[in-house]
N, C-alpha and C positions, 0 to 999 in steps of 0.2 A: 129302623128307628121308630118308625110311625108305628110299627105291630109292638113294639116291648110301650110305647105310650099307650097304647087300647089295653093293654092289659094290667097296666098300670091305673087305670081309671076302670077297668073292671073289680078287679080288688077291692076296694075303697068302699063302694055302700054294701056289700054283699053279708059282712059278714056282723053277727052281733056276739050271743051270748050261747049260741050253738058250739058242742065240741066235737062234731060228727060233719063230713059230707051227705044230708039231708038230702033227699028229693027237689025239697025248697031250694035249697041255696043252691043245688046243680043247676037248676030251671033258671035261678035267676044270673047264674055265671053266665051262659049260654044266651041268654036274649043280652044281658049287656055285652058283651062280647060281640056278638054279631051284631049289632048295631051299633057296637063303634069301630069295628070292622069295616063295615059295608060305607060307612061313611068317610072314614078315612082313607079308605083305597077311593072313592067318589072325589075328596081331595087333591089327591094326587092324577087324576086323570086315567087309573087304570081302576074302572068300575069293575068291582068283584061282582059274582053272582049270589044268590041264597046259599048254594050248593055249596062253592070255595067257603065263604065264612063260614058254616055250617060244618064242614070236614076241619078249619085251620081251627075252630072253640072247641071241636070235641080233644082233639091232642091235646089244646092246653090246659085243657079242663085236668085228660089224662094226669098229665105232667105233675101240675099243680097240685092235685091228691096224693101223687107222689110224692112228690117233696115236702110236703103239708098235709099230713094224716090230718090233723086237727085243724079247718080252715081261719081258726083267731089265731094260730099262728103264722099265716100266709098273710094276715094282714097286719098284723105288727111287726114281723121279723122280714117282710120279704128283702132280700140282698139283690144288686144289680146283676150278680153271676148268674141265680135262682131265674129272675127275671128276664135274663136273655136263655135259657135255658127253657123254662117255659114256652121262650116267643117261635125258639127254633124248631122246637118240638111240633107247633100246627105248621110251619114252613117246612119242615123238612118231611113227615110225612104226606 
């Protein structure tokens, strides 16, 4: 639950008036991601390391380009399915 909220607030400032996965906006998925990552396992008492967050943003990074060629649509259309779908993708790899 805590990882589909991290990436749920990763979403949100990332994306503007770009219609391409960017360098930029990769970079910026990746640091919010793992800083709300790393925080939120800190949360919960099971402190993640660089490395874990760092391996669980790059899948959902993956994921996410998948499902969202275009990232303004990741931000306007994201669904809850999409969403757990992304989240499972840095967990289960």
């Amino acid at each position: 639950m805590v990882r589909r909220f991290i990436l749920l607030l990763v979403f949100i400032p990332l994306f503007s008036c770009s219609q391409k996965w960017t360098p930029e906006i990769k970079v910026n998925f990746m640091r919010s991601c793992m800083v709300n990552y790393l925080e939120a396992s800190e949360k919960t008492g099971k402190k993640a390391t660089n490395q874990q967050a760092r391996c669980y943003c790059i899948y959902a990074l993956e994921k996410s380009i998948e499902l969202y060629p275009d990232p303004r649509e990741s931000d306007k259309n994201m669904t809850a399915e999409n969403l757990k779908k992304i989240a499972n993708a840095g967990i289960s790899e």
